[in-house]
C-alpha positions as CSV (number, residue, x, y, z in Angstrom):
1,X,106.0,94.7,112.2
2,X,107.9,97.7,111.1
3,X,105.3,98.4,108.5
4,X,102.6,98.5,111.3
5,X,104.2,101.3,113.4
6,X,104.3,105.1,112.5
7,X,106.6,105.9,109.5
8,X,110.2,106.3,110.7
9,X,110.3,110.2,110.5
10,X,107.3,109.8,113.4
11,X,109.3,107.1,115.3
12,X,112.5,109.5,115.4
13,X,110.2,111.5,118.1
14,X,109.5,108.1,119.9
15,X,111.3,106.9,122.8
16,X,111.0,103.6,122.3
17,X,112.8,100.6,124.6
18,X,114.1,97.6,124.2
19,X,113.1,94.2,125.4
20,X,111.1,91.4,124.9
21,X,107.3,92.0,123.9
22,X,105.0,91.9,126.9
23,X,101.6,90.9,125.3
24,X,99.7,91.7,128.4
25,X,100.6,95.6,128.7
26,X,101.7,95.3,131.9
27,X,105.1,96.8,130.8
28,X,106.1,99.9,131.9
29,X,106.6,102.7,129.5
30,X,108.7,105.5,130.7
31,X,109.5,107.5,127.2
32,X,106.1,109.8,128.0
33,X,107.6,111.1,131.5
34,X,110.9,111.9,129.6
35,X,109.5,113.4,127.0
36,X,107.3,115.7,129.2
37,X,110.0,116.4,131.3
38,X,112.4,117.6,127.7
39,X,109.1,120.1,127.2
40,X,109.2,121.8,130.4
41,X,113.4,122.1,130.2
42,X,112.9,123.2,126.7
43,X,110.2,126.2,127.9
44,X,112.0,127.0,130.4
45,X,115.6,126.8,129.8
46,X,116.6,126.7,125.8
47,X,115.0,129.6,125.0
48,X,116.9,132.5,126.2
49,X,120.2,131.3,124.6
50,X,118.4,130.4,121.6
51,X,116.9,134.1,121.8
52,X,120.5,135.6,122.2
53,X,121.9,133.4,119.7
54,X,119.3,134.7,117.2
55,X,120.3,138.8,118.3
56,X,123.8,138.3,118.1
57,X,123.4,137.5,114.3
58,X,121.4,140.2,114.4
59,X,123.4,142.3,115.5
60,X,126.4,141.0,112.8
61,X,123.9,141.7,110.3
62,X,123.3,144.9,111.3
63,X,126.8,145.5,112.1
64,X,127.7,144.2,108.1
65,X,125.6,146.3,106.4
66,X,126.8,149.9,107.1
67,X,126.1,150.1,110.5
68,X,128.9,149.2,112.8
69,X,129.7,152.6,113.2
70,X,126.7,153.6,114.9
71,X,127.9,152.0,117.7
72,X,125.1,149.9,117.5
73,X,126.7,146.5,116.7
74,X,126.8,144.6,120.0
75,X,122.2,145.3,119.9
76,X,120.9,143.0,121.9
77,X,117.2,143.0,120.6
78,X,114.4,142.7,123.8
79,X,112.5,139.3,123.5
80,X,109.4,141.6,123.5
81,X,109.1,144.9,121.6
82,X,109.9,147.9,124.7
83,X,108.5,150.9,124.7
84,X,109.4,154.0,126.7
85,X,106.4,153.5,128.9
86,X,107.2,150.2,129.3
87,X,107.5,149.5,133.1
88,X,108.4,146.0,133.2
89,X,112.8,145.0,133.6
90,X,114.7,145.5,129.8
91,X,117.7,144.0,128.7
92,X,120.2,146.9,128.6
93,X,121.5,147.6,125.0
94,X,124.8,147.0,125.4
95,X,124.6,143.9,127.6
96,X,126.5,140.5,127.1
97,X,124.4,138.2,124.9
98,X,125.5,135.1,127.1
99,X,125.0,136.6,130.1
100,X,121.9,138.7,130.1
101,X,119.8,138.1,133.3
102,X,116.7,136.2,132.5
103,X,113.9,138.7,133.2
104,X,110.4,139.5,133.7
105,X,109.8,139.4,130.1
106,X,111.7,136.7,129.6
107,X,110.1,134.6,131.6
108,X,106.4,135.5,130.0
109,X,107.9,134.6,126.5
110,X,109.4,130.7,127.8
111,X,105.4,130.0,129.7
112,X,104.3,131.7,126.4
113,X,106.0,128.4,124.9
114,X,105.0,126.1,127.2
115,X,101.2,127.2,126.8
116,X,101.6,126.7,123.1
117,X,103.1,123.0,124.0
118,X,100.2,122.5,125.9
119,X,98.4,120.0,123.7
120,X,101.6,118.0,123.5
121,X,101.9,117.8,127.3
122,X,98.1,117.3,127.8
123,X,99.1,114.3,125.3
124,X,102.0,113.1,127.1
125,X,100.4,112.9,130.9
126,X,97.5,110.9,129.9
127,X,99.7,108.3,128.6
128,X,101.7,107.8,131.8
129,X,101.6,104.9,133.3
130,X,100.2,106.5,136.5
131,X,97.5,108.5,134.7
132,X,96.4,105.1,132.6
133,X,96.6,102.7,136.1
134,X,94.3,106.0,137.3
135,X,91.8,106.0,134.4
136,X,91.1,102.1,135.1
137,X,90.5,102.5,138.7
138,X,88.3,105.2,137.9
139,X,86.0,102.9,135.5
140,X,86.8,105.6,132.3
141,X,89.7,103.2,130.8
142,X,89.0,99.1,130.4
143,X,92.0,97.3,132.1
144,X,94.4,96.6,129.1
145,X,94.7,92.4,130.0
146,X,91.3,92.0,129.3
147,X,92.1,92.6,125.7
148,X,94.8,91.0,123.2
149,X,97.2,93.5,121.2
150,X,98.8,92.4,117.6
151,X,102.2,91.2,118.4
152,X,105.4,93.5,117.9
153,X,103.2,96.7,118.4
154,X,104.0,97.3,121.9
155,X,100.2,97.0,122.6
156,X,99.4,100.2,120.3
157,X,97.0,97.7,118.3
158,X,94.3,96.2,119.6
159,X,92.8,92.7,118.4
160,X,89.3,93.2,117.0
161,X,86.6,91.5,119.5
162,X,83.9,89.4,118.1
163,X,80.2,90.7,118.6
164,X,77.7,89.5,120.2
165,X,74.4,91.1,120.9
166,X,75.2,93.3,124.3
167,X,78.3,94.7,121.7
168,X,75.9,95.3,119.2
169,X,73.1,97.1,121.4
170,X,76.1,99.3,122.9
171,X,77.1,100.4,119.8
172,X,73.7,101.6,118.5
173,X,73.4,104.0,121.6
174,X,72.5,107.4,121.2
175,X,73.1,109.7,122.1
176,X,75.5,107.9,124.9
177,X,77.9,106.5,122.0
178,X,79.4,109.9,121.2
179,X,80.4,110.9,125.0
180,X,81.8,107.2,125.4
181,X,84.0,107.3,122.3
182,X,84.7,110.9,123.5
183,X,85.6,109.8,126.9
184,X,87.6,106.7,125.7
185,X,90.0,108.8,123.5
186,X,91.7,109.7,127.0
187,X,91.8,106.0,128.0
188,X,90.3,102.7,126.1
189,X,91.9,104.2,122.8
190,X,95.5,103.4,121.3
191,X,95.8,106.2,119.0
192,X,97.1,108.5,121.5
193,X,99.7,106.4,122.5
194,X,100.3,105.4,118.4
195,X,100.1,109.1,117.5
196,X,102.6,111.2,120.3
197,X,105.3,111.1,118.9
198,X,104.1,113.0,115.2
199,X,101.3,115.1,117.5
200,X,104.7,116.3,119.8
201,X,106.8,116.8,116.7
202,X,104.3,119.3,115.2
203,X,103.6,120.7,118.5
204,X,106.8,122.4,118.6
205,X,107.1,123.4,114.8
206,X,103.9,125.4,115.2
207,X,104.9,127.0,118.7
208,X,108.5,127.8,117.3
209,X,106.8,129.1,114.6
210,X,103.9,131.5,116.9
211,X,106.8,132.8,119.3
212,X,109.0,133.6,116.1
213,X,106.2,135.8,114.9
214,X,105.0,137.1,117.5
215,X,108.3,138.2,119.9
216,X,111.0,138.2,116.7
217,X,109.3,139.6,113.7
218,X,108.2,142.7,115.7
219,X,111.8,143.7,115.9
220,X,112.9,143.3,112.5
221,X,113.7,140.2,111.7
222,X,112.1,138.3,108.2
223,X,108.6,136.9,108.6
224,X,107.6,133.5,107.7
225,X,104.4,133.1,106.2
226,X,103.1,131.3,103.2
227,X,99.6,131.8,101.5
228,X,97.1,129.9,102.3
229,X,96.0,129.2,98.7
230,X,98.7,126.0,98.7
231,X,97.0,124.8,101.1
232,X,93.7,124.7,100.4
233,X,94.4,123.5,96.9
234,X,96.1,120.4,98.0
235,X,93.9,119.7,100.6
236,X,92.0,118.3,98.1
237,X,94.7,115.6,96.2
238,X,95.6,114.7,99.8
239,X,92.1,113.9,101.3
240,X,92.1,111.4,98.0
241,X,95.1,109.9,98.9
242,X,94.3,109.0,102.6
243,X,91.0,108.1,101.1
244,X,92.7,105.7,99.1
245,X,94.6,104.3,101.1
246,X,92.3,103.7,103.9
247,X,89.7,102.0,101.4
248,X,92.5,99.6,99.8
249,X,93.5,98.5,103.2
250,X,89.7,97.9,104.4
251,X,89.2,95.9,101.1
252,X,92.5,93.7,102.0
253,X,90.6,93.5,105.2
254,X,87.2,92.8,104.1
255,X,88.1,89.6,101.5
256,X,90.7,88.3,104.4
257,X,87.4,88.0,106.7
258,X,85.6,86.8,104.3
259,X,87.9,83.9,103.2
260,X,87.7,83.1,107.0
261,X,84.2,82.9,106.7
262,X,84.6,80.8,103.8
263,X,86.6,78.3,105.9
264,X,84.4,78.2,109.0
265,X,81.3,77.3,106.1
266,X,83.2,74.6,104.0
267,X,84.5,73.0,107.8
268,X,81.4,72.5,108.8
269,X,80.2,71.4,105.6
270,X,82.9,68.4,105.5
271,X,82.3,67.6,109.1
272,X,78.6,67.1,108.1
273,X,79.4,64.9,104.9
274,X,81.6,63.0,106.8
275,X,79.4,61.9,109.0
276,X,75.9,61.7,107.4
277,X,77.5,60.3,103.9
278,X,80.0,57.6,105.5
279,X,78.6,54.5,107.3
280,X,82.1,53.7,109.1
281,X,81.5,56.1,112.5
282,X,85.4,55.5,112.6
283,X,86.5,56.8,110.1
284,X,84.3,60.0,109.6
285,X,85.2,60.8,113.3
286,X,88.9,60.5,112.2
287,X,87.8,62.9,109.2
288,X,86.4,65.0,110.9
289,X,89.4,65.4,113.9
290,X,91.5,66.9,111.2
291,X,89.3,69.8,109.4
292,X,89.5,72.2,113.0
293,X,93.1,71.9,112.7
294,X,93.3,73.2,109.5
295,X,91.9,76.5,110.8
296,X,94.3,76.8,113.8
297,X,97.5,75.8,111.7
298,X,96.1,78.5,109.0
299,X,96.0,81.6,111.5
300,X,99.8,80.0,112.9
301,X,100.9,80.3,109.7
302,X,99.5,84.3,108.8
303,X,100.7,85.3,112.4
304,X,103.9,86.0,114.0
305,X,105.3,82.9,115.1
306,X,105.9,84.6,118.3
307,X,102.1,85.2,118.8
308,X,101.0,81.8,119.0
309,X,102.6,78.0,119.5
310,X,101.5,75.6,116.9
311,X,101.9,72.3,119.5
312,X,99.7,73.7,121.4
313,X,96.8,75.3,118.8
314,X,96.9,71.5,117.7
315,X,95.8,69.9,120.7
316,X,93.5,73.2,121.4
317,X,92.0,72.2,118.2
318,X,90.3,69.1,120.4
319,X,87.6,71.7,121.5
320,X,86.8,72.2,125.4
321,X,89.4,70.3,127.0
322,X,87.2,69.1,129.7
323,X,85.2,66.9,127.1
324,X,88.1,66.3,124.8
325,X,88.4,62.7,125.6
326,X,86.8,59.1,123.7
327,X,85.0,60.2,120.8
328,X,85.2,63.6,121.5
329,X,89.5,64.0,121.2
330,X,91.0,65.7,118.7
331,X,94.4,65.0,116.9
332,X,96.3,62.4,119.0
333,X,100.2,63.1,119.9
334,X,101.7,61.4,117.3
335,X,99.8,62.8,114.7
336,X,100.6,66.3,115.8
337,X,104.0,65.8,116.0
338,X,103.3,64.3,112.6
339,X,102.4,67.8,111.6
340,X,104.8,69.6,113.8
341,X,108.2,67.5,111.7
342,X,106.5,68.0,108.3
343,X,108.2,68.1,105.2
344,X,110.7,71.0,105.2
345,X,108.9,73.8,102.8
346,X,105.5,72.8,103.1
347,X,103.6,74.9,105.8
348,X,101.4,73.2,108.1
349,X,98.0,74.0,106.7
350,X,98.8,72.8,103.3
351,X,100.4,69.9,105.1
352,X,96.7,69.1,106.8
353,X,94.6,69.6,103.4
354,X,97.1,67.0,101.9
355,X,96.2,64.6,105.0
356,X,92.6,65.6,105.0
357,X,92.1,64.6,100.8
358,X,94.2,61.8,102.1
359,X,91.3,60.6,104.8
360,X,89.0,60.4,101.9
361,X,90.1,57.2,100.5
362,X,89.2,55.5,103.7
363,X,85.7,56.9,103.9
364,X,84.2,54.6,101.3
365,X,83.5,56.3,98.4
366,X,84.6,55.9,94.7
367,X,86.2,58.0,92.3
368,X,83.0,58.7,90.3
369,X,80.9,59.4,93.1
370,X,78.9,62.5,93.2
371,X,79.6,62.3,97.1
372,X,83.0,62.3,96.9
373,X,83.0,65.0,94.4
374,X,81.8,67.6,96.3
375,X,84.2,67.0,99.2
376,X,87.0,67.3,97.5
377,X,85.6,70.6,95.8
378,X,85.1,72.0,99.2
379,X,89.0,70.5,100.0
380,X,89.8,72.7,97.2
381,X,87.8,75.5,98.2
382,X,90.0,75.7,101.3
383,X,93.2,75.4,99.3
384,X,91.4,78.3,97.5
385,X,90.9,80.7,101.0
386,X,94.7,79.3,101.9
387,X,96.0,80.9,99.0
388,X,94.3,83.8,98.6
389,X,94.8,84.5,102.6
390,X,98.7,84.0,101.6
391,X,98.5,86.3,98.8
392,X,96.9,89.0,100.9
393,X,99.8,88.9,103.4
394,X,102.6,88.5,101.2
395,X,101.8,92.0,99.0
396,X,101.4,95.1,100.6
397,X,99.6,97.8,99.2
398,X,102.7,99.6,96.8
399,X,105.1,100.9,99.5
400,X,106.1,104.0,96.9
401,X,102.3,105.0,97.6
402,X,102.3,104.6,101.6
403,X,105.2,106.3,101.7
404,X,104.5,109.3,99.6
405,X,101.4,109.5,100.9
406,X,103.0,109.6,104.9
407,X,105.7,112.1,103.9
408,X,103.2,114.3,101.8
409,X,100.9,114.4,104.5
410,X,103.6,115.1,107.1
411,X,104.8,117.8,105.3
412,X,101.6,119.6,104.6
413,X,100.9,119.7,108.7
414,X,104.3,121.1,109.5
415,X,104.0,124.0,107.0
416,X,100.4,124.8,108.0
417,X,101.2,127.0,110.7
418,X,103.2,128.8,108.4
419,X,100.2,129.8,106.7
420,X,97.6,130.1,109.9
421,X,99.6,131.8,112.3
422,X,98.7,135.2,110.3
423,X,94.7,134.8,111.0
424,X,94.8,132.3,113.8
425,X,97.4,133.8,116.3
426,X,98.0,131.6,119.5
427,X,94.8,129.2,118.1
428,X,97.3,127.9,115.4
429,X,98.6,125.1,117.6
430,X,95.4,124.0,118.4
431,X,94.3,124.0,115.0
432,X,97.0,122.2,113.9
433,X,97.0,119.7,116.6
434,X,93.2,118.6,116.1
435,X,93.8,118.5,112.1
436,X,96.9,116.5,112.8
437,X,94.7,113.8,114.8
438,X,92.3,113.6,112.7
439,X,94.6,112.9,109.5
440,X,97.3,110.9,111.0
441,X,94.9,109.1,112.7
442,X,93.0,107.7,109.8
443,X,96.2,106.9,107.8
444,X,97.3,104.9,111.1
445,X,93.8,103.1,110.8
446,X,95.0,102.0,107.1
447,X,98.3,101.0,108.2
448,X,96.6,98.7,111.3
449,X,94.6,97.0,109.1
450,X,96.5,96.5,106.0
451,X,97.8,93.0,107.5
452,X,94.1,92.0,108.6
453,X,95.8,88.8,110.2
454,X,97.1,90.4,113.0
455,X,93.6,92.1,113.9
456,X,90.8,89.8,113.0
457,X,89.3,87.7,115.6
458,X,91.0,84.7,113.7
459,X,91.2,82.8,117.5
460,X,86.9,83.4,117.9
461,X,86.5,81.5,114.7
462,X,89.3,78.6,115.6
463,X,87.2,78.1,118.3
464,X,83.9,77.8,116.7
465,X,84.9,75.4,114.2
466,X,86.9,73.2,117.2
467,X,83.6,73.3,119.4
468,X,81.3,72.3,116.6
469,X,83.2,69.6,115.6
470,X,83.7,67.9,119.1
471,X,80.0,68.3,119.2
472,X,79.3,66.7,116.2
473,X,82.0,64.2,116.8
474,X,80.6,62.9,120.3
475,X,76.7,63.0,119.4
476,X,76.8,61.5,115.9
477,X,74.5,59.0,116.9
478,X,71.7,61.6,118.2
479,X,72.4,64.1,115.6
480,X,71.8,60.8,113.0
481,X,74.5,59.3,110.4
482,X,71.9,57.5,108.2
483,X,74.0,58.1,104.5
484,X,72.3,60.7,102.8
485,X,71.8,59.3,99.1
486,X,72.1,61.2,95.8
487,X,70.1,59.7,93.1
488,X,71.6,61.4,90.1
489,X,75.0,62.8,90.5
490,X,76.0,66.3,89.9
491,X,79.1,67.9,89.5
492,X,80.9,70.4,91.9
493,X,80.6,73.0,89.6
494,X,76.8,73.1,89.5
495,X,76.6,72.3,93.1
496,X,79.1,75.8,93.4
497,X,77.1,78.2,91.5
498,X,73.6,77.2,93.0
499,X,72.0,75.7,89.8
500,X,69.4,72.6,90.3
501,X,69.9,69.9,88.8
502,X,67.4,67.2,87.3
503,X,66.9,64.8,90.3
504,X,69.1,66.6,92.5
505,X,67.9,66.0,96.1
């Protein structure tokens, strides 16, 4: 869970409370509102001292280096350059640095700052609580219980939907798909709310660094530029390593669904051979009331234990509960407390696979048979999508390259204004802010789906498998059990790759 959020130099600029984890969203967030409200007091009110700070060293500086006899040494430089046409109020030259009135100029130099922090704040109000309860009302945001977030990321991470064919004919739109994904990066999308904290932070590096330039340089102090040739040098090794890094993590992402499709396959493979290969009813109905709860004890065991409660996935694993009664029940009490008081170090998916291989002893079939055979390949096969589902959680990709990759990339955006202010001017903030969301936000994407557990529709597929084998389970008789008969045997292996054997039916 602390993997999934920002890296911890972006959570420093995050107010985040404490509390227990409301999955809903319903819980009120009031770091945004204090954070827009330190913006506006920092405008408004730091910058003067900050400004009189910066002229008394100045002035020492001055003073120190030959001219402190000029009577000079208590200069108290303008914000703003003045000159003798200037008609606007001056600070008088030999004025108190701590108590020079805040004037006319002043005052254009702090709403200077706050326009420069207006992306931040722009950032910061559409996240209120307020502002998001407005955008539902108003139809432009979805309302946040309709949808499931990963657990521990304080609803910042959605949990991918499954499609069906109204999803799919949205998303093809065009061109109506570009002003809704436009429209829902003020409301439907998390990455604002994932991303404020690093977008405020480099906010106000790149307006310190545009009033610097533009009020202090003019009256003599250093300028603080770089080239831009660093830049555009390493622009290059860094879009390779967000490339990366984005590609491992939709890999990791990509074989975690597809052992999941693997599972849903082979469970309705044994639920089948159960059934049409067995001639006691009985006991391939008390086969096949075990393989849907080795789906829903498998997604238990690759999510937080806080997200979901095995007991209760068990007897879930029934199917609908309105039919799940006579031959259509699932796993009866005992035997899910059975699974709930298992052996201590054995997790409770491996813990149904060894009760599952168990079943097959009872369904009839010897040793040698070719029948037999193939169900206990496809038993293995799921030990197979276990284990590799396991191995996928249990090692991230290298952490010395997610974190070199998030402090090079963090680095590289807060000098960049060092090297844009020169031809940008007040447009540096802005081009720093939309580069910022762009990158940050597709090395978030990486980190959200590096653990694919926590976002794949794991809870869709539970449910397929659950529904299809209470269907099977109380219509075996119309769906027909006559024993399907293999005249020559063949082994799991051919049967795996696909090859035909001689006599195979």
């Amino acid at each position: 869970q602390e993997h999934i959020k920002p890296p911890h130099i972006f959570r420093a600029f995050r107010c985040e409370e404490g509390g227990a984890m409301i999955s809903s969203g319903a819980r009120a967030r009031t770091g945004p509102l204090r954070r827009l409200l330190v913006l506006v007091g920092l405008a408004l009110f730091a910058l003067r001292p900050s400004m009189n700070f910066l002229n008394l060293v100045k002035a020492r500086i001055v003073g120190s280096s030959g001219l402190a006899g000029t009577g000079n040494h208590n200069l108290i430089v303008p914000l703003r350059p003045h000159t003798a046409t200037s008609s606007g109020p001056r600070v008088q030259a030999n004025a108190d640095p701590g108590t020079a009135a805040f004037t006319f100029t002043d005052w254009a130099t702090a709403l200077q700052f706050l326009a420069a922090l207006s992306p931040a704040i722009l950032v910061e109000i559409i996240v209120l609580p307020p502002v998001q309860r407005l955008l539902t009302s108003m139809g432009v945001r979805e309302d946040p219980d309709s949808r499931d977030y990963v657990t521990g990321s304080d609803n910042t991470i959605k949990v991918q939907r499954g499609f069906d064919f109204q999803a799919w004919e949205k998303q093809r739109q065009n061109p109506d798909r570009y002003w809704q994904i436009l429209s829902a990066t003020l409301g439907n999308s998390t990455m604002l709310s994932r991303l404020q904290g690093p977008l405020l932070a480099l906010n106000i590096v790149a307006a310190a660094v545009l009033i610097y330039n533009v009020n202090l340089v003019p009256t003599g102090f250093p300028s603080l530029t770089l080239p831009a040739l660093p830049f555009t040098l390493s622009s290059f090794v860094l879009g390779l390593l967000v490339t990366f890094r984005t590609n491992t993590s939709s890999n990791r992402y990509t074989l975690a669904r597809n052992n999941w499709g693997d599972m849903l396959n082979v469970s309705r493979d044994l639920i089948q051979q159960a059934f049409l290969w067995t001639k006691d009813e009985e006991k391939a109905r008390d086969f096949a009331r075990w393989v849907p709860a080795f789906s829903l004890a498998t997604m238990c065991h690759l999510r937080d234990p806080r997200a979901h409660d095995l007991k209760a996935e068990l007897i879930a694993a029934a199917g609908p509960p309105e039919t799940a009664d006579g031959k259509g029940m699932g796993l009866t009490e005992a035997e899910i407390n059975e699974i709930c008081a298992r052996p201590v170090g054995m997790n409770a998916p491996h813990y149904v696979l060894h009760r599952m291989r168990g079943k097959l002893e009872g369904l009839g079939f010897d040793l040698s048979d070719s029948r037999r055979m193939l169900m206990e390949y496809n038993i293995t096969r799921l030990i197979n999508d276990l284990g590799s589902c396991e191995n996928i959680f249990a090692t991230p990709i290298p952490l010395g390259y997610t974190k070199h990759t998030a402090r090079f990339l963090l680095l590289w955006l807060l000098l960049l204004p060092l090297a844009l202010e020169g031809s940008l001017g007040f447009g540096v903030v802005f081009a720093q802010q939309l580069l910022a969301f762009g990158l940050l936000g597709v090395e978030d994407l990486g980190i959200q789906i590096e653990e694919p557990f926590a976002v794949l529709p794991l809870k869709r597929i539970c449910t397929k498998i659950s529904l299809e084998a209470q269907i099977v389970r109380r219509n075996a008789e119309s769906l027909g059990t006559m024993p399907l008969l293999l005249m020559t045997p063949i082994t799991p292996m051919s049967f795996a790759a696909g090859t035909e054997s001689q006599g195979q039916v």
